[in-house]
C-alpha positions in Angstrom: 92.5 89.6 80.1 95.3 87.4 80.5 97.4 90.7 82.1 94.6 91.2 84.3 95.2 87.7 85.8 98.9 87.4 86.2 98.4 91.2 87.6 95.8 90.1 89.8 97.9 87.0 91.0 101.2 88.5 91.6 99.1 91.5 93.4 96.7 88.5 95.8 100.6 86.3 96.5 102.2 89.4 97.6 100.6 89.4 101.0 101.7 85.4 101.1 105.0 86.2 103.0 104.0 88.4 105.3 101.5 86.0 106.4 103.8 83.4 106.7 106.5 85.3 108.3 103.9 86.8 111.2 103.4 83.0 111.6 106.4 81.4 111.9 107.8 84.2 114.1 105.2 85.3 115.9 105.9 88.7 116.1 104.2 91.7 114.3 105.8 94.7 116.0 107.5 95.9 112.2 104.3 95.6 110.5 101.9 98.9 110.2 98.4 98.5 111.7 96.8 101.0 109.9 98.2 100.0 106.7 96.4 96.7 106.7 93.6 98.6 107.9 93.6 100.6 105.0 94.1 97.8 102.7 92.1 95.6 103.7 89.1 98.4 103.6 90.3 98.9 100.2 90.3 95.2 99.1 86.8 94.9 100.1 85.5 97.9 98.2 87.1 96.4 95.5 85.6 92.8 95.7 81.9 95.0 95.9 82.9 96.3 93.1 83.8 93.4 91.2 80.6 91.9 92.3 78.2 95.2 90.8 80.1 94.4 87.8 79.7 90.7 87.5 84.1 90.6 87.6 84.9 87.2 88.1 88.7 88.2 88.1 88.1 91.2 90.6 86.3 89.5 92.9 88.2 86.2 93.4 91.7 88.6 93.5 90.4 89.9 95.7 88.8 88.0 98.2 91.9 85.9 98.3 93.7 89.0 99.3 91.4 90.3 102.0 91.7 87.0 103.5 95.7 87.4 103.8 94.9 90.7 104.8 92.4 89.7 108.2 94.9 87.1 108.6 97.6 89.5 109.1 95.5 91.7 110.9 94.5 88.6 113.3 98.4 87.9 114.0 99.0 92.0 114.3 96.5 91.4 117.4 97.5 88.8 118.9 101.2 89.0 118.7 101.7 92.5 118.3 
């Protein structure tokens, strides 16, 4: 379990600088659109998941994470 949760933190703070980085410059244009598309459909599969399953773990990872991903995805839009 413990893997699980320094897996699931290093995977959820990964997203951290790219949010950050779309906020303090904001600018976007490097960034791919459809890959936080993608993602962030994926994320949310995965947090139903982790809810079907009762996966305390899964689900917190991430919801954390599909929040950095929209918030990307806001800054993509607006200052792409």
């Amino acid at each position: 379990m413990l893997i699980g949760l320094i897996a699931a933190l290093m995977t959820t703070t990964s997203l951290l600088p790219q949010v950050i980085k779309s906020w303090r410059m904001k600018e976007t244009r490097d960034i791919s659109l459809l890959m936080f598309i993608f993602m962030g459909v994926g994320l949310f599969l995965w947090l139903v998941y982790g809810f079907f399953i009762h996966n305390l773990p899964i689900m917190v990872a991430n919801s954390v994470s599909f929040v950095f991903v929209l918030i990307n995805l806001f800054f993509k839009v607006k200052y792409g």
